[in-house]
C-alpha positions as CSV (number, residue, x, y, z in Angstrom):
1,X,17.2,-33.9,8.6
2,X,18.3,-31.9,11.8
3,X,16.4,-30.4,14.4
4,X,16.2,-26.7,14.2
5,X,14.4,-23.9,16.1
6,X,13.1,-20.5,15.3
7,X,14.6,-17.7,17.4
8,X,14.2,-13.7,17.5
9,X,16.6,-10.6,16.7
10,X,16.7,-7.7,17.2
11,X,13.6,-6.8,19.4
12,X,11.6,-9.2,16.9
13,X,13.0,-7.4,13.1
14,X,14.1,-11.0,12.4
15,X,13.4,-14.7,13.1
16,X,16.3,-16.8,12.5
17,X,16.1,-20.6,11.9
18,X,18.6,-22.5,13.2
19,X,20.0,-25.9,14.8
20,X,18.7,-26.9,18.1
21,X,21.7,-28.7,18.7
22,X,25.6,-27.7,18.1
23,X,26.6,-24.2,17.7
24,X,23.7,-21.7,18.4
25,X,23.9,-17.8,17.2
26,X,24.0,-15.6,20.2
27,X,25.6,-13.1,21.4
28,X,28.8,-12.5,19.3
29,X,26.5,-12.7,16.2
30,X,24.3,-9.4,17.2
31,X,27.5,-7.4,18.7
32,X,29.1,-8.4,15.4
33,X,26.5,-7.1,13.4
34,X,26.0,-3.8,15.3
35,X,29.6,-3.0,15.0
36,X,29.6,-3.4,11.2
37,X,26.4,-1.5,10.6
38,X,29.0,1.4,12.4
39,X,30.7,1.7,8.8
40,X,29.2,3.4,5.7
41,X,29.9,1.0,3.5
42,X,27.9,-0.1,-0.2
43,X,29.1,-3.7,0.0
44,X,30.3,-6.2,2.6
45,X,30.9,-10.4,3.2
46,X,30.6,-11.9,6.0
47,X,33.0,-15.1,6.2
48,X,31.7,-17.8,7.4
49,X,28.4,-17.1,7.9
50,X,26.7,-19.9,9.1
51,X,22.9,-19.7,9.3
52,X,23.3,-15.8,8.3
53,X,22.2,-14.1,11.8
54,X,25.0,-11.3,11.6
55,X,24.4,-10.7,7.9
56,X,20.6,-10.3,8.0
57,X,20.8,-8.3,11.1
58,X,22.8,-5.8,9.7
59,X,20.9,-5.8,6.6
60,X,17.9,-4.9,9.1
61,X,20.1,-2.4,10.7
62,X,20.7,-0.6,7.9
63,X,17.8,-0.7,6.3
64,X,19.6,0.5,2.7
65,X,18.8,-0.3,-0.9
66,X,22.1,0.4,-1.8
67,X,23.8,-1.8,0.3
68,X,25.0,-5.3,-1.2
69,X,25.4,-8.1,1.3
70,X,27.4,-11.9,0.7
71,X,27.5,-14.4,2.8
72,X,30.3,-17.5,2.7
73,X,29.7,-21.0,3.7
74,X,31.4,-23.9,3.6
75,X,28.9,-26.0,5.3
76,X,26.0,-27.0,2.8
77,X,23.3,-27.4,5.8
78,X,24.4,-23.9,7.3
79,X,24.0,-22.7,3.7
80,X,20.6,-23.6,3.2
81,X,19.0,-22.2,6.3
82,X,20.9,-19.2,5.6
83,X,19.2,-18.8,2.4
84,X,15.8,-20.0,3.9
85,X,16.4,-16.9,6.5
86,X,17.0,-14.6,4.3
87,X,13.7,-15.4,2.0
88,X,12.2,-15.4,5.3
89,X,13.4,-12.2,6.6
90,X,12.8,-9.8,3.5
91,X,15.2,-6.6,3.7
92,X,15.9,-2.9,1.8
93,X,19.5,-4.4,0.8
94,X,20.6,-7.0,-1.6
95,X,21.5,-10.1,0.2
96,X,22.9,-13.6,-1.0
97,X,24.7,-16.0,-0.3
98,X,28.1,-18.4,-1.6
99,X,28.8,-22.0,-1.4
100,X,32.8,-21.6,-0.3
101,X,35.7,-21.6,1.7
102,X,37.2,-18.9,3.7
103,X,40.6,-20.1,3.7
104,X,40.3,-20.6,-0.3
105,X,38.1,-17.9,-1.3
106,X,36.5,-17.8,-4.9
107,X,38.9,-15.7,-7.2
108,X,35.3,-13.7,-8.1
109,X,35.4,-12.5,-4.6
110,X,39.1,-11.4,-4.3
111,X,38.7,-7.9,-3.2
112,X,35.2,-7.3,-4.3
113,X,34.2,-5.7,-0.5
114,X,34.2,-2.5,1.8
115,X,33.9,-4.3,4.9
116,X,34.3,-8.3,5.5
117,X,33.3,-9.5,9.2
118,X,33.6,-12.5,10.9
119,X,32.6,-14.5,14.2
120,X,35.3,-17.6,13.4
121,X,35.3,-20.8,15.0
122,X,37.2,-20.1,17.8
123,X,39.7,-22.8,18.2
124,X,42.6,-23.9,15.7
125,X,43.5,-27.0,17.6
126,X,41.3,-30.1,17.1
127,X,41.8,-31.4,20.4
128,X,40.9,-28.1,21.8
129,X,36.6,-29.7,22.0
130,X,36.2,-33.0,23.0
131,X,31.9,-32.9,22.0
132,X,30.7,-35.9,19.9
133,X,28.3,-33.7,18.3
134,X,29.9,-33.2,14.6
135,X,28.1,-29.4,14.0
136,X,29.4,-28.3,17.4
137,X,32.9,-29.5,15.9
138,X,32.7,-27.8,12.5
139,X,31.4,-24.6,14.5
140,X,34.1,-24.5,16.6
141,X,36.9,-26.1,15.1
142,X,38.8,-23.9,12.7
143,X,41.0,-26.7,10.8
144,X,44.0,-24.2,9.9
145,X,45.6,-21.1,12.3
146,X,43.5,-18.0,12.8
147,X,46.4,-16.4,10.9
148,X,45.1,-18.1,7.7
149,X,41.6,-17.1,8.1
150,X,42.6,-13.4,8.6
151,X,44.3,-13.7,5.7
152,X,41.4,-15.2,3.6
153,X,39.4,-12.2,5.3
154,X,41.9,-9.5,4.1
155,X,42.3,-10.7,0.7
156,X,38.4,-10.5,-0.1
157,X,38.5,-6.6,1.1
158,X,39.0,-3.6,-1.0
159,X,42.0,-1.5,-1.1
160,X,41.5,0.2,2.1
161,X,38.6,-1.4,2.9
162,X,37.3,-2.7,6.4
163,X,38.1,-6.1,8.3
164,X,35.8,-6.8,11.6
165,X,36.5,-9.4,13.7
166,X,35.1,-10.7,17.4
167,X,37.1,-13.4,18.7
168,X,38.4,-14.5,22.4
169,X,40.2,-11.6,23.9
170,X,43.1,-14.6,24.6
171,X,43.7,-14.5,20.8
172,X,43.9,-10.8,20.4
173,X,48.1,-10.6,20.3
174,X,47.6,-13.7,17.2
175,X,44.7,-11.1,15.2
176,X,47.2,-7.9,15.7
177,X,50.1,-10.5,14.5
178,X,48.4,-11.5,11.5
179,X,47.2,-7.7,10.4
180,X,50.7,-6.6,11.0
181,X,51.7,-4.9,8.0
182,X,49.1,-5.1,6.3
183,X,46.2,-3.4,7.8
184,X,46.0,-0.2,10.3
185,X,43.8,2.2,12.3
186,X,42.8,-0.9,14.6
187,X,40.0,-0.6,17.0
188,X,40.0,-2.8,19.9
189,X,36.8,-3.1,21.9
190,X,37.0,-5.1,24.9
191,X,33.8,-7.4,26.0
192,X,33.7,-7.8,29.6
193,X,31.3,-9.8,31.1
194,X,30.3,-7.1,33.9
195,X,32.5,-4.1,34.7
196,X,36.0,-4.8,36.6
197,X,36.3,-7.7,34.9
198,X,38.6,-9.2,32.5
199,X,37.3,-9.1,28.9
200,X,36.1,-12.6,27.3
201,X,35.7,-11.0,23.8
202,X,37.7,-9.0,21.7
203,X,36.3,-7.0,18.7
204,X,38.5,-5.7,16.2
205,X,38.3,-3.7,13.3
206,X,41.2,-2.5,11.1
207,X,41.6,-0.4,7.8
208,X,43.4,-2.8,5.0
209,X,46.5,-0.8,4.2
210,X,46.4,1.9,6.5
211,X,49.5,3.0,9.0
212,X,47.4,4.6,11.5
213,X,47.8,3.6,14.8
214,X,45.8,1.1,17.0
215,X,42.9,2.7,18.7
216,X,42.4,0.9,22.7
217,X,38.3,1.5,23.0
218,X,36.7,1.7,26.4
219,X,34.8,-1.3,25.5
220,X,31.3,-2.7,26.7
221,X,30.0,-4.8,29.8
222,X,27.1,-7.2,28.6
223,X,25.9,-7.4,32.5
224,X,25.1,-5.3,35.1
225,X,26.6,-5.0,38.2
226,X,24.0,-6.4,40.2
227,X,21.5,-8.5,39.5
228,X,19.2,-6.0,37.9
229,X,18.1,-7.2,34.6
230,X,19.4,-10.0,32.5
231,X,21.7,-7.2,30.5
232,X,23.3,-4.5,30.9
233,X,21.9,-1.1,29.1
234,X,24.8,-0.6,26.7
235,X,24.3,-3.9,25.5
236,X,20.2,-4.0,25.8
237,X,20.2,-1.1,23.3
238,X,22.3,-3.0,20.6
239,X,20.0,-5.7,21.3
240,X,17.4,-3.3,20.4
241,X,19.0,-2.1,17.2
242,X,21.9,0.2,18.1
243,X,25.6,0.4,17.1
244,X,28.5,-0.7,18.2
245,X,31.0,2.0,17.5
246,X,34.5,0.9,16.8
């Protein structure tokens, strides 16, 4: 049995159970989830969902009835905490959660959703991580090219629906590659760790089918400055329970 720990969201709106050891949500799971509670959509997947941080949060961002949340994981352990956090965290929406692959998705889900999001592993080489620790490996380990996820991720969206992405801002020419052609009206947010600095993090969102052109944001520095406070206001108030417009 592993190790877990219980951590807080969202200015205390959740309490998510997850491994003490391996990958850890952070981050990337609540700017995730406060860009994709930007859209006005009735249903959305997150792929890969691991322990189900971004899904629940933006089920508590949106606080709507109507809204119809999926998660999909692969990993069996990942799955079952996700589910324990969602009986844990009761929401307004509909959430659950399926047993599968991202790169093989059911045929059930084949565009069933508005918006699917993502925080994939970041790394498509296996040598890329050299950790002993097999969670960490699955977490961060992508077994195929980022092209083949996007395209698992595209063919679960609706006919002009959304596709949301944060990945390493080094990978950003590889996500516009793979949406070429078949998604538009791309939004690029850079995440830089303070201001002046090169971004770390990309977030990307795109219309499935649409020729509109790509949209460069201004983007959002998680630090101050100086050292005053741990984070910087923009991203304090997503921590809080604000959006991420993109």
């Amino acid at each position: 049995m592993i190790e877990t720990t219980q951590d807080i969201f969202l200015k205390g709106a959740l309490t998510i159970e997850q491994p003490s050891k391996g990958y850890r949500a952070g981050t990337d799971a609540v700017l995730l989830a406060a860009a994709a509670a930007s859209f006005p959509v009735r249903t959305a997947l997150e792929a890969g969902c691991g322990v189900g941080t971004a899904l629940l949060s933006l089920g508590s961002l949106r606080a709507d009835s109507k809204l119809r949340l999926t998660g999909l994981e692969k990993d069996e352990a990942a799955w079952s905490l996700a589910e324990a956090n969602a009986a844990r965290n009761p929401l307004q929406c509909e959430v659950s959660f399926v047993k599968g692959d991202v790169l093989a998705p059911h045929e059930v889900l084949l565009g069933q959703f508005d918006l699917v999001f993502s925080n994939p592993p970041y790394f498509d080489d296996d040598l890329a991580i050299r950790d002993p620790d097999e969670s960490r490996q699955a977490a961060y380990i992508l077994g195929a090219p980022l092209d083949a996820w996007i395209k698992g991720m595209l063919a679960m969206t609706t006919p002009k629906g959304r596709f949301l992405m944060i990945h390493r801002a080094d990978r950003l020419p590889d996500i516009l590659a793979a949406l070429r052609g078949k998604a538009g009206d791309i939004g690029v947010c850079p995440v830089r760790p303070r201001a002046g600095d090169p971004a770390k993090r990309v977030v990307v969102s795109a219309r499935k089918g649409s020729r509109a052109p790509l949209r460069l944001l201004a983007g959002i520095d998680m630090h101050p400055p100086v050292a005053e406070g741990r984070f910087s206001l923009a991203y304090q108030a997503i921590c809080d329970g604000g959006v991420l417009a993109v």
